[in-house]
C-alpha positions as CSV (number, residue, x, y, z in Angstrom):
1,X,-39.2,-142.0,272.7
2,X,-42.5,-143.9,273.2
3,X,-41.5,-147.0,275.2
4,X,-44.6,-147.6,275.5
5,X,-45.2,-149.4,272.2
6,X,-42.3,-151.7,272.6
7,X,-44.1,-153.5,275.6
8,X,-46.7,-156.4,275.5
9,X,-48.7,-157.2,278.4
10,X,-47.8,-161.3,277.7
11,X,-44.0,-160.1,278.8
12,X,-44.8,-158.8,282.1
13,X,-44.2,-161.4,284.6
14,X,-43.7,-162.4,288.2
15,X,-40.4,-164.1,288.1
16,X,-40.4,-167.4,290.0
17,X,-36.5,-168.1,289.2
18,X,-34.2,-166.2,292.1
19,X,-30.9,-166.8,289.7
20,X,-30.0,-164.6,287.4
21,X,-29.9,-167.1,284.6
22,X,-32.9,-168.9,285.1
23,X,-34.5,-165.6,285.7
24,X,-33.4,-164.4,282.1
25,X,-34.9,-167.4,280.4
26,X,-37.8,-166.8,281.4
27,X,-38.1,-163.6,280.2
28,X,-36.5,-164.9,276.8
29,X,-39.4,-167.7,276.5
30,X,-41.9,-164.9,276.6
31,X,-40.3,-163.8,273.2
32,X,-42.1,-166.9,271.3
33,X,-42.7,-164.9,268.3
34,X,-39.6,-163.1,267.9
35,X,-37.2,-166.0,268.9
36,X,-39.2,-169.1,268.0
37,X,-37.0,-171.9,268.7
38,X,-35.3,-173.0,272.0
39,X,-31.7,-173.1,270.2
40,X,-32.5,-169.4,269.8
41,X,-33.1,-168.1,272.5
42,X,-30.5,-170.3,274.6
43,X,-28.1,-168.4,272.4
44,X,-29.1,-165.3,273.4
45,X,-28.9,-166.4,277.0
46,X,-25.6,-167.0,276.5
47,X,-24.8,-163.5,275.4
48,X,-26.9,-162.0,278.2
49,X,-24.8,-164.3,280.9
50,X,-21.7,-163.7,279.2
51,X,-22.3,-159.6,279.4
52,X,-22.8,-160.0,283.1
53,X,-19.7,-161.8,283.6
54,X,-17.6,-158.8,282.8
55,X,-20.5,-155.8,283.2
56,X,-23.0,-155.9,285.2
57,X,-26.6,-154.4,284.0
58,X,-27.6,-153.4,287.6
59,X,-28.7,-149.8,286.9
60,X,-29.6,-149.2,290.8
61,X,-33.2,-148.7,291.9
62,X,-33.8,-152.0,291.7
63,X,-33.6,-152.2,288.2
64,X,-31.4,-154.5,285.9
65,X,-31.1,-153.4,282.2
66,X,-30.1,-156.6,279.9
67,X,-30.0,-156.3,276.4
68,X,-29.3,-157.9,273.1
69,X,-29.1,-157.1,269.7
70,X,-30.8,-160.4,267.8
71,X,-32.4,-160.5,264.0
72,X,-35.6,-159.8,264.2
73,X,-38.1,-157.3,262.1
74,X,-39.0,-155.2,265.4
75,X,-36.8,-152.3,265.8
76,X,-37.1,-153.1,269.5
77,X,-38.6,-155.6,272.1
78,X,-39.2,-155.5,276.2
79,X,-39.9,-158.2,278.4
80,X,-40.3,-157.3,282.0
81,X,-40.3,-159.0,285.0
82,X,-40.6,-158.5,288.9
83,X,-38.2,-160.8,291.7
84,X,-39.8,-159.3,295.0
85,X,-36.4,-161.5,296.7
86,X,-33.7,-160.2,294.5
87,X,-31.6,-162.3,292.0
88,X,-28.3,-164.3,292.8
89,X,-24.9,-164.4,290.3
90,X,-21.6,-165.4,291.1
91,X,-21.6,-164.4,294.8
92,X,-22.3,-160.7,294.2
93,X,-24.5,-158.8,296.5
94,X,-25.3,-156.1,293.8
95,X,-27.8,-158.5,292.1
96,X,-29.7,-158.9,295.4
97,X,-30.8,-155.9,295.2
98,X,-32.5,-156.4,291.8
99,X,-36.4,-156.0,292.0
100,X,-37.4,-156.0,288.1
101,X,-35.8,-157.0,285.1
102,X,-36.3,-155.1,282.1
103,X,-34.8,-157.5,279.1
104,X,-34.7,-155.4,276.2
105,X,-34.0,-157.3,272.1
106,X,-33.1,-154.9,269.8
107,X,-32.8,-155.7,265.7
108,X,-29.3,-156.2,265.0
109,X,-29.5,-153.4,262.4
110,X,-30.7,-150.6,264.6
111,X,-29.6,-147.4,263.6
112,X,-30.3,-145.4,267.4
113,X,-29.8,-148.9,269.7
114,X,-27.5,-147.2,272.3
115,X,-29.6,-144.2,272.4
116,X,-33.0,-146.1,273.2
117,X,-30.7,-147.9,275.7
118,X,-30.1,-144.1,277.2
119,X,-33.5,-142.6,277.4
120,X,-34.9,-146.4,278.7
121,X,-32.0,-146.2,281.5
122,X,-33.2,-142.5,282.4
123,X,-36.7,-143.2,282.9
124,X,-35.4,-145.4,286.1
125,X,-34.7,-142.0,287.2
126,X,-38.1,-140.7,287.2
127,X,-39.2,-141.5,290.6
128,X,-43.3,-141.0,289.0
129,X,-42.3,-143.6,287.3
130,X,-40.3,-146.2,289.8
131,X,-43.0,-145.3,292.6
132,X,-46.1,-147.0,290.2
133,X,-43.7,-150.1,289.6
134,X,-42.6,-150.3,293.5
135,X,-46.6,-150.1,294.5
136,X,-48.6,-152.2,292.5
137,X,-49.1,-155.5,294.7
138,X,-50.3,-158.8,292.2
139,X,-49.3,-159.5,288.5
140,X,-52.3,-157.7,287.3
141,X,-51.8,-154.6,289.0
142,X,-48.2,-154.6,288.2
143,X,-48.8,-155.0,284.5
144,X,-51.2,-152.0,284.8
145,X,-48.7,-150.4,286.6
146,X,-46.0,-150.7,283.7
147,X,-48.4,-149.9,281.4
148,X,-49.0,-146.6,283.1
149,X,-45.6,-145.7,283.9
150,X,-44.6,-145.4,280.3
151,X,-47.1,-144.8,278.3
152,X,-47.9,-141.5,281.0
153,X,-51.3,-139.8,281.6
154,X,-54.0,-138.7,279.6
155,X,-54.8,-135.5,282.1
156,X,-54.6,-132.5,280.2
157,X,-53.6,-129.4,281.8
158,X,-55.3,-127.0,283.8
159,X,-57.9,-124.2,281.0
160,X,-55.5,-121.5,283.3
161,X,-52.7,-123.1,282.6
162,X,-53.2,-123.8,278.5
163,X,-54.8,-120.1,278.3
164,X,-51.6,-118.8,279.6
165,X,-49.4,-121.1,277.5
166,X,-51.4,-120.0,274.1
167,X,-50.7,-115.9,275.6
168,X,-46.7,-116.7,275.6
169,X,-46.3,-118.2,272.2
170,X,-48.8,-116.1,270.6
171,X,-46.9,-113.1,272.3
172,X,-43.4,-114.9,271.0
173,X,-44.7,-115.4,267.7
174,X,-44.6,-110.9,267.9
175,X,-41.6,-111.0,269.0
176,X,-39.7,-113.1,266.8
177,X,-41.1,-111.4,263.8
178,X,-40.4,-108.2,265.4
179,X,-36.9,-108.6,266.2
180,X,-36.3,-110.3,263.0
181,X,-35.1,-113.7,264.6
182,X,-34.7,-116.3,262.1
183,X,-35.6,-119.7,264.3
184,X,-37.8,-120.3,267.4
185,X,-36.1,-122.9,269.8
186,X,-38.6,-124.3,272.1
187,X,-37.3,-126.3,275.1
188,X,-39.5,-129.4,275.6
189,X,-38.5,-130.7,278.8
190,X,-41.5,-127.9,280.1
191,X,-43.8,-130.2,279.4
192,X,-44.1,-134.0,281.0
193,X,-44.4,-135.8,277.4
194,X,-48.3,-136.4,277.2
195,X,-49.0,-132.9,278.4
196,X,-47.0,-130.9,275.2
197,X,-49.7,-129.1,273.4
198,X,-48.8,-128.8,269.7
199,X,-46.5,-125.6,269.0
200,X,-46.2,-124.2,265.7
201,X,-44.7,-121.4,264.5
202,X,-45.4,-120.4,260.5
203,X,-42.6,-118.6,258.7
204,X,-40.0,-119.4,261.3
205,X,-37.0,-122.5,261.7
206,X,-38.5,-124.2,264.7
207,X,-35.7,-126.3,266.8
208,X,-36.9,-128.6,269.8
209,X,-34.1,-129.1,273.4
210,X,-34.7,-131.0,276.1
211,X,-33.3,-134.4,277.8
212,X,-36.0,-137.0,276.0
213,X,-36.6,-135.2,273.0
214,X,-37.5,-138.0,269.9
215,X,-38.7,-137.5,266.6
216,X,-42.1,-138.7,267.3
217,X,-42.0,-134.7,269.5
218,X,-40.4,-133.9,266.3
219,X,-43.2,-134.4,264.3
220,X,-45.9,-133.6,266.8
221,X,-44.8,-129.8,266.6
222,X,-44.2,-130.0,263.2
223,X,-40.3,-129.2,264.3
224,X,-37.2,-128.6,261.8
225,X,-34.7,-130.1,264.4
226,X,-34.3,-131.7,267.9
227,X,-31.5,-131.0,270.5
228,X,-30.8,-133.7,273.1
229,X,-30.0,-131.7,275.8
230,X,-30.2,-132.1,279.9
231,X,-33.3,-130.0,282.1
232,X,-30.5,-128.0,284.2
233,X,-33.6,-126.8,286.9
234,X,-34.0,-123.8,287.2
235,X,-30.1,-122.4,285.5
236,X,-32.6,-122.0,282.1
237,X,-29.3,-119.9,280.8
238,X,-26.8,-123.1,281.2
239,X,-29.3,-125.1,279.0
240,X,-29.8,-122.4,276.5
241,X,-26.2,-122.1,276.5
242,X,-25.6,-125.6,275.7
243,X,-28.5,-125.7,273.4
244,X,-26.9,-123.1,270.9
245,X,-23.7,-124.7,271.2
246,X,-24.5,-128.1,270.0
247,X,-27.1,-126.9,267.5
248,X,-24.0,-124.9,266.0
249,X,-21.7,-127.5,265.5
250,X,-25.0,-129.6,263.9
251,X,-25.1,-126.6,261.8
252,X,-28.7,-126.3,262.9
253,X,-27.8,-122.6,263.9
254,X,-25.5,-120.3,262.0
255,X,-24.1,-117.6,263.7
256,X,-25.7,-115.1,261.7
257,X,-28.6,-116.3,263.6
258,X,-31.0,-114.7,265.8
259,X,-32.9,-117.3,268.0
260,X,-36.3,-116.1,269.8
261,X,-36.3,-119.1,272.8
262,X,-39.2,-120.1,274.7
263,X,-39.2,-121.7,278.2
264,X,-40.1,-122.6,282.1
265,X,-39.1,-124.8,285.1
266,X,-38.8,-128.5,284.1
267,X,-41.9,-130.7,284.0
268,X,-43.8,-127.6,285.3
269,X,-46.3,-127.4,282.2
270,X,-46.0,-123.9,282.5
271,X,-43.9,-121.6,280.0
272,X,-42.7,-118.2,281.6
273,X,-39.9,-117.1,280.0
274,X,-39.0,-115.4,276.2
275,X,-35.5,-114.9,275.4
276,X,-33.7,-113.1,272.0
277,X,-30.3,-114.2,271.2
278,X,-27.8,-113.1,268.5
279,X,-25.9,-116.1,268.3
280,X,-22.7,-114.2,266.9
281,X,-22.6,-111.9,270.3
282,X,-23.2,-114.9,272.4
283,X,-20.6,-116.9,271.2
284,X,-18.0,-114.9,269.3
285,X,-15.2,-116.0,271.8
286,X,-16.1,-119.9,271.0
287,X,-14.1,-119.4,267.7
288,X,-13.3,-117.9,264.4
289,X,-16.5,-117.7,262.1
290,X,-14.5,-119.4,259.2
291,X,-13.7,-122.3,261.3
292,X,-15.5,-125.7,261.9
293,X,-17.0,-125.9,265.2
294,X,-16.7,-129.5,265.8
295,X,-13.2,-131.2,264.6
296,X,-13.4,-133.2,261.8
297,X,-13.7,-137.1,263.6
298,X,-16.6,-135.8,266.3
299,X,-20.2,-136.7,266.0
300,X,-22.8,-134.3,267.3
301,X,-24.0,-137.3,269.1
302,X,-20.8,-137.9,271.1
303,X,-20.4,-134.3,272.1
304,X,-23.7,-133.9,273.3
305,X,-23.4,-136.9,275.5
306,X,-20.3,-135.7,277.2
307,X,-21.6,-132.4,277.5
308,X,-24.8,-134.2,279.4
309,X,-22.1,-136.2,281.5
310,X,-20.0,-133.3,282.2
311,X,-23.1,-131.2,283.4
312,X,-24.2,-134.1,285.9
313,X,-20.9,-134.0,287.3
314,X,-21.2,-130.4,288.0
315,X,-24.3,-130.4,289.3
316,X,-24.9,-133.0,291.4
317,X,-21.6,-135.3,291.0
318,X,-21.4,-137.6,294.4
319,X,-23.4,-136.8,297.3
320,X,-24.6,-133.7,295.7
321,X,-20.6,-132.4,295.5
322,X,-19.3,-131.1,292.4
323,X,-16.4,-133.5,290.7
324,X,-13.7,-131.7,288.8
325,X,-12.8,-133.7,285.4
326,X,-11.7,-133.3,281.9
327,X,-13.0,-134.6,279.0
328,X,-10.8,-134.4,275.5
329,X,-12.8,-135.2,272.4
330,X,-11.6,-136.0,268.8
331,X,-8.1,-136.6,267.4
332,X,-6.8,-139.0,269.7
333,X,-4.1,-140.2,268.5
334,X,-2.4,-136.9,268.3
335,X,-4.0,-136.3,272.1
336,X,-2.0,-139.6,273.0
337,X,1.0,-138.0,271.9
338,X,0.9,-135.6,274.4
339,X,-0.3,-137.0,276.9
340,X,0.9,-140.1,279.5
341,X,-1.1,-142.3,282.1
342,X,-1.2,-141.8,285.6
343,X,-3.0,-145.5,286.1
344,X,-3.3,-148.2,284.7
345,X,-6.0,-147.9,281.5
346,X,-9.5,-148.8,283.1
347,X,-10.9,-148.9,279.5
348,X,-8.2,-151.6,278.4
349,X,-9.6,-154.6,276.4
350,X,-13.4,-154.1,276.6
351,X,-15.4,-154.0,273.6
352,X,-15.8,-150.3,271.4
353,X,-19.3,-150.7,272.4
354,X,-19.5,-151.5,276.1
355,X,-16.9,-148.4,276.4
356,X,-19.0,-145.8,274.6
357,X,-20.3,-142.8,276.1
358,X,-23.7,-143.5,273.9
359,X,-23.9,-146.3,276.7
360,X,-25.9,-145.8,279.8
361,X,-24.0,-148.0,281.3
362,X,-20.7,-146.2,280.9
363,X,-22.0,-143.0,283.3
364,X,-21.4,-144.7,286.8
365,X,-17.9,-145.5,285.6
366,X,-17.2,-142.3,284.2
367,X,-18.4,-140.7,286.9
368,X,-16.6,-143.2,289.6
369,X,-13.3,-142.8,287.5
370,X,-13.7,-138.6,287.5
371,X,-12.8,-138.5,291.1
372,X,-8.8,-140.2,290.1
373,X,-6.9,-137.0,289.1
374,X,-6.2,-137.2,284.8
375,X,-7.8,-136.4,281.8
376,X,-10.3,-138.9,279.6
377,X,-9.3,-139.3,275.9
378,X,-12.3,-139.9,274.0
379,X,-12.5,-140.7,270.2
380,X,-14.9,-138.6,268.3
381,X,-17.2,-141.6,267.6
382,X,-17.7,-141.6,271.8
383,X,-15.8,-144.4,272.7
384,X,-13.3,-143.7,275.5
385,X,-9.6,-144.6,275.2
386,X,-8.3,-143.8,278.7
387,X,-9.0,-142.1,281.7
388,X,-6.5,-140.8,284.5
389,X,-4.1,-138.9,281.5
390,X,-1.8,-136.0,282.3
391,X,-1.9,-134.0,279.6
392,X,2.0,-132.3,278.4
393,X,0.8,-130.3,275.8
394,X,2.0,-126.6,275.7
395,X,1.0,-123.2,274.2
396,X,2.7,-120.6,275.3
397,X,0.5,-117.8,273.2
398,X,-2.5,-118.7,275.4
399,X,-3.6,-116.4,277.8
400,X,-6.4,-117.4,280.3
401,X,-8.3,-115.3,283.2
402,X,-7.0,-115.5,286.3
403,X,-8.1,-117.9,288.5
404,X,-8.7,-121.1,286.1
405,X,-6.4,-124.3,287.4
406,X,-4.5,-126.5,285.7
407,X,-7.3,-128.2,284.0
408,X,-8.2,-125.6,281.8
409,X,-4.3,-124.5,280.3
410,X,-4.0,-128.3,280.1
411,X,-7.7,-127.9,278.1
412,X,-6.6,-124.7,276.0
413,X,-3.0,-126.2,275.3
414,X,-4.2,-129.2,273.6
415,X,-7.1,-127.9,271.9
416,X,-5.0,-125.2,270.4
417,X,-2.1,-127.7,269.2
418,X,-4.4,-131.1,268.4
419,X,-8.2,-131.2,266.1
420,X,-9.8,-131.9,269.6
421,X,-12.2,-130.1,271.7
422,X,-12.6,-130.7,275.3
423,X,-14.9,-129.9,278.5
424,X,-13.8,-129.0,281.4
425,X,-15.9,-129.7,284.8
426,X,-14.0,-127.7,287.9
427,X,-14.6,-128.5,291.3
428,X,-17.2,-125.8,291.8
429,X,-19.5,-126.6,289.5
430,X,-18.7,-125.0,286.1
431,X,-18.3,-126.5,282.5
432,X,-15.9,-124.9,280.4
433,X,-15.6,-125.6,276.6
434,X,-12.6,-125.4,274.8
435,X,-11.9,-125.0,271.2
436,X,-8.5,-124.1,269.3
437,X,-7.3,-122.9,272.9
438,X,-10.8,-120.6,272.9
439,X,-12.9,-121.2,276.0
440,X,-16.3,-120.5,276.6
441,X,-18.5,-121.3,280.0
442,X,-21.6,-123.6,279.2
443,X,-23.0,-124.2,283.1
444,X,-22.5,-122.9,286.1
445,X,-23.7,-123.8,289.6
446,X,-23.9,-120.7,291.2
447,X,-26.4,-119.2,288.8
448,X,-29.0,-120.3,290.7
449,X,-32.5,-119.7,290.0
450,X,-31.0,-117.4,286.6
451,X,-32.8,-117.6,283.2
């Protein structure tokens, strides 16, 4: 998504408030235009306050992510603002370490609000991007600074490089039509955003993947479909993997499919690899052909975030360790039937919306509440019903491989007997899918430097 054009230089400011609630209004009287009157904006304020009270917007990094939806004709407004000494609320020490503010308003009608939230809270991530923010030194520099950060850079890549790029998908472009594959799925997350030159590909479906993908890339490459799906390094197979999966149960892919993909290393700029799948051999095991792959009540949307979640956890979980967990999506009532708490629910009286995986917010928790032995039961619109669950379900005409624990029967038993699906993250740094007590393995750790 293009931040970028959500920010105005007039709403990049040197804070001079140190409390959190002075701090926020000034960033809401920098919105003059889109909240006009004072009674406005102190409503909003309220809100903002209120939020805090029971979650916090701290991100980490120094960044706090407040946010409101408010009536307005924008789809979505930022105000940023730098507090070089931190920000005090309430007595907690967490706000001290706040060193910019980004306030964002979105309009109350907002079709994609929590997933703007997402990709805004992952750019914190990029340390390209935090390292201009952390340098620039007066309010001028700063404001270049942000500017710069999210809007990216106008260098194009190396002649080398681009001559090489034009040789693999002119070469893939043969190959596709030679093998007779029916779509070309490009994964975008090769290129930093303002350095993807324009791939087209007559005569053929063409399906973009990658973490940040938006329509505006959509459109760019003249794409049929986008995939939001997590850079994985150098395991290119985990994301490919994953990439098929989701873009079956969009029915983006059919398995009659073959898909001609085209690759490289993350934010290299440099596509090396061309890879023909048959989508029916890959995932035959997944389940029956006559049989929907996502139960009736999931969205696309909410499997594709846990399926982001559950791949963090096995990759880099806490302090670079591998968290097993379990994540049971769809039909939750009948799950709750079979299942019983082994804490008290975490997830108990907070709104649907602060408690949806869509929410950026909700991946610290989730990932803070993976390490208590249990199951999460999710709803298949993404908002999580409870955590810490033992799951009684049983199916005694399932047979496993050896060496898969108690979190995958548990997985295969309730998927078989419920219209869930579920994802399994074991301590070594694997992610299991299971459908209709059929497992298939999405990621895992030890593949290394594999395709």
């Amino acid at each position: 998504m293009h931040i970028d054009r959500y920010i105005s230089v007039n709403r990049i400011v040197d804070l001079t408030s140190n409390d959190l609630t002075s701090a926020y209004s000034e960033l809401l009287d920098t919105f003059t235009t889109l909240l006009p009157t004072p009674a406005k904006r102190k409503k909003v304020l309220k809100e903002l306050v209120d939020r805090e009270k029971s979650l916090s917007s701290y991100l980490g990094e120094g960044v706090a992510l407040p946010h409101a939806r408010v009536p307005m004709k924008r789809p979505y407004a930022l105000a940023i603002g730098r507090c070089p000494t931190g920000l005090s609320f309430e007595g907690k020490d967490s706000y001290e370490d706040v060193r910019f503010v980004f306030l964002l308003l979105a309009n109350e009608k907002a079709k994609n609000y929590l997933s703007f939230l997402a990709a805004l809270a992952r750019s914190f991530q990029d340390s390209t991007v935090m390292d201009q923010l952390w340098m620039a030194r007066g309010k001028n520099e700063f404001r270049s600074a942000v500017r710069k950060a999210f809007a990216g850079t106008d260098d194009r890549p190396a002649r080398r490089r681009t001559k090489f790029n034009k040789l693999l998908t002119d070469e893939a472009a043969k190959i596709a039509k030679a093998a007779e594959c029916s779509t070309i799925l490009i994964f975008a997350d090769v290129f930093p955003p303002s350095l993807a030159p324009r791939m087209t590909f007559s005569g053929f479906n063409v399906v973009l993947a990658g973490q940040d993908v938006s329509e505006d890339d959509r459109a760019h490459h003249r794409a049929d479909a986008i995939l939001a799906v997590r850079a994985l390094s150098r395991s290119r197979l985990s994301q490919l993997r994953a990439a098929i999966l989701l873009g079956l149960t969009r029915d983006i892919f059919g398995f009659q499919d073959r898909v001609c993909c085209i690759g490289g290393i993350p934010n290299s700029g440099q596509l090396d690899t061309v890879l023909v799948v048959d989508v029916d051999e890959e995932f035959e095991s997944v389940i029956g052909h006559g049989e929907e792959m996502l139960p009736p009540d999931v969205s696309a949307e909410a499997l594709e975030r846990i399926t982001a979640i559950a791949t963090d956890l096995a990759s880099t979980g806490r302090e670079g360790k591998s968290i097993g967990a379990m994540f049971i999506l769809g039909d939750h009532k009948e799950v709750n039937k079979r299942s019983k708490p082994l804490i008290l629910n975490p997830f108990y009286g907070y709104d649907e919306e602060d408690r949806s995986i869509l929410n950026p917010f909700m991946d610290e928790t989730i990932k803070e509440l993976a390490l208590i032995d249990g199951a999460f039961i999710v709803r298949g619109n993404g908002v999580v019903e409870s955590a810490g669950c033992l799951i009684q379900a049983k199916a005694n005409d399932i047979v496993l491989p050896g060496g898969l624990g108690t979190r995958h029967a548990a997985a295969a038993a309730i998927t078989h007997v419920t219209e869930s699906l579920a994802l399994v993250v074991s301590s070594s740094g694997q992610v299991t899918y299971f459908r209709k007590g059929q497992m298939f393995t999405l990621f895992d750790k030890s593949e290394g430097r594999s395709l």
